[in-house]
C-alpha positions in Angstrom: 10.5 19.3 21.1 10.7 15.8 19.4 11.0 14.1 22.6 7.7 16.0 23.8 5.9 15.5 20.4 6.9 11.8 20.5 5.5 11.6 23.9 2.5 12.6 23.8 1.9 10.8 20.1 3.1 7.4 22.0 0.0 8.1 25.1 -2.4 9.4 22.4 -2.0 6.0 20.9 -2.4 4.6 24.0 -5.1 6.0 25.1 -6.6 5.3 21.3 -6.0 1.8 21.9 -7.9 1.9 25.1 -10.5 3.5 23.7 -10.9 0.5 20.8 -10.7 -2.2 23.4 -14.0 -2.4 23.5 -14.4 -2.2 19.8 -15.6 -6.3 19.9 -18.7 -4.8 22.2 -21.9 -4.5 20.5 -23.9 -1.4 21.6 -27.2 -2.6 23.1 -28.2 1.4 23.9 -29.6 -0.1 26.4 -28.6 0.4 29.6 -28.2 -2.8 31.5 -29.7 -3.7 34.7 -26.5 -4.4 36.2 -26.0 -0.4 36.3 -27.7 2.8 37.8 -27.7 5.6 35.2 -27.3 8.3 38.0 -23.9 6.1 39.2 -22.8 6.1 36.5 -23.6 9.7 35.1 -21.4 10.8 39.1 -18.8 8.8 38.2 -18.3 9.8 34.7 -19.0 13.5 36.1 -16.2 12.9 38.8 -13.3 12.0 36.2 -14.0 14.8 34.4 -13.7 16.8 37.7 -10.9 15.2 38.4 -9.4 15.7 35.4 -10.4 19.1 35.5 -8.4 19.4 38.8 -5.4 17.7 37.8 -5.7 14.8 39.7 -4.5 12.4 37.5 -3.3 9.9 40.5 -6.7 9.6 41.9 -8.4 8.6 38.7 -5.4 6.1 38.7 -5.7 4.7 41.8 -9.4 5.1 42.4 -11.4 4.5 39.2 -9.4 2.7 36.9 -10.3 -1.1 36.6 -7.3 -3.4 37.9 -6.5 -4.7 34.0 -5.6 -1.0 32.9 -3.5 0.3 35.6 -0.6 -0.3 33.7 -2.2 1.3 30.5 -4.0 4.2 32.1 -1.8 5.4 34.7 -1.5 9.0 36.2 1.5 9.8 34.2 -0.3 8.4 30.8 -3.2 10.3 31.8 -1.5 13.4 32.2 0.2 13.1 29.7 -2.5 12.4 27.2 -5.1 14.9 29.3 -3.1 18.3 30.1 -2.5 19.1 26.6 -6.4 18.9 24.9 -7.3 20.8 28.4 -5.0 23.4 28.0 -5.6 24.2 24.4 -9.4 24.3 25.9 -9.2 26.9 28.6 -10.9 27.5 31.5 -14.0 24.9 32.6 -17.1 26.1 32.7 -19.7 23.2 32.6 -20.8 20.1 32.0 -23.5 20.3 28.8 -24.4 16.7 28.8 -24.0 13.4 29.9 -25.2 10.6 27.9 -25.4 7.0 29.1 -25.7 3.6 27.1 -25.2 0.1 27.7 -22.6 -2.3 25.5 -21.9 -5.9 25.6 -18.2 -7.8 24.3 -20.0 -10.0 21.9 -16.6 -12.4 23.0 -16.7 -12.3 26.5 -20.3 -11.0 27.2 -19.4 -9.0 29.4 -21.4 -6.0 30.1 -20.4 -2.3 30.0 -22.3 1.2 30.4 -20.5 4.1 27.8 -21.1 7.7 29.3 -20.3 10.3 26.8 -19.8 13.8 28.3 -19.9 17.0 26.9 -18.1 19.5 28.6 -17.8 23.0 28.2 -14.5 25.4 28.3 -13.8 28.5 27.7 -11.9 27.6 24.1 -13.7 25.0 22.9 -15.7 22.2 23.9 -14.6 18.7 24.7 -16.0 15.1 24.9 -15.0 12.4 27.0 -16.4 8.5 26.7 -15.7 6.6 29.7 -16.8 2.8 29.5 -17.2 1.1 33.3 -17.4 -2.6 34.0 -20.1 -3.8 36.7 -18.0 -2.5 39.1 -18.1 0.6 38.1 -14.6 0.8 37.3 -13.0 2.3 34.4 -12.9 -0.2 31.2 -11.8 2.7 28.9 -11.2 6.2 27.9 -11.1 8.4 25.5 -10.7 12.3 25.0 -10.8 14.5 22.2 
């Protein structure tokens, strides 16, 4: 049970980090033109899906930028994933999906934040998935 506990603390952290690596971005709450807000809304809609399905390697392979597939990879995922869905239950719906544009005030590089509201039988979770330009996953974050 330590093992397990130690586990998943070490990919919560993980995915903690992740979700602070844009922490240097300045939120412009405005999208920018560099994205479509109905991309990324599917996108953000299809990791949760995903996610939802347990397909873990796809978001992997598929979604996640090149520069976290180390960090955020199908095992880490799981990992971090399973347990907050299965103390949630049962999916039943997506309640909202909320996009907004960010900017790395180092880099200037531009970002689009969806924050999804999801819906399960338990409880309710959110997700925040930040994409680069190429609509690639920047970061993640579940609770």
């Amino acid at each position: 049970m330590k093992k397990k506990t130690a586990v998943f603390l070490t990919t919560g952290l993980s995915l903690l980090v992740l979700a602070f690596t844009l922490t240097g971005c300045s939120a412009s709450h405005q999208l920018s033109s560099e994205f479509n807000e109905a991309t990324v809304k599917s996108t953000s809609e299809s990791v949760v899906n995903l996610a939802n399905s347990g397909d873990y390697q796809k978001i992997s392979d598929t979604m996640v930028s090149d520069t976290l597939k180390t960090a955020l990879s199908a095992d880490v995922l799981k990992n971090a994933v399973s347990p907050v869905l299965d103390k949630a239950g049962e999916f039943d719906s997506i309640s909202s999906d909320t996009v907004a544009g960010a900017v790395d005030s180092k880099t200037k590089k531009e970002y689009a934040v969806s924050i999804v509201i999801a819906k399960y039988k338990n409880q309710t979770v959110q997700y925040t998935i930040s994409f680069g330009t190429d609509m690639k996953i920047e970061g993640f974050y579940i609770k």
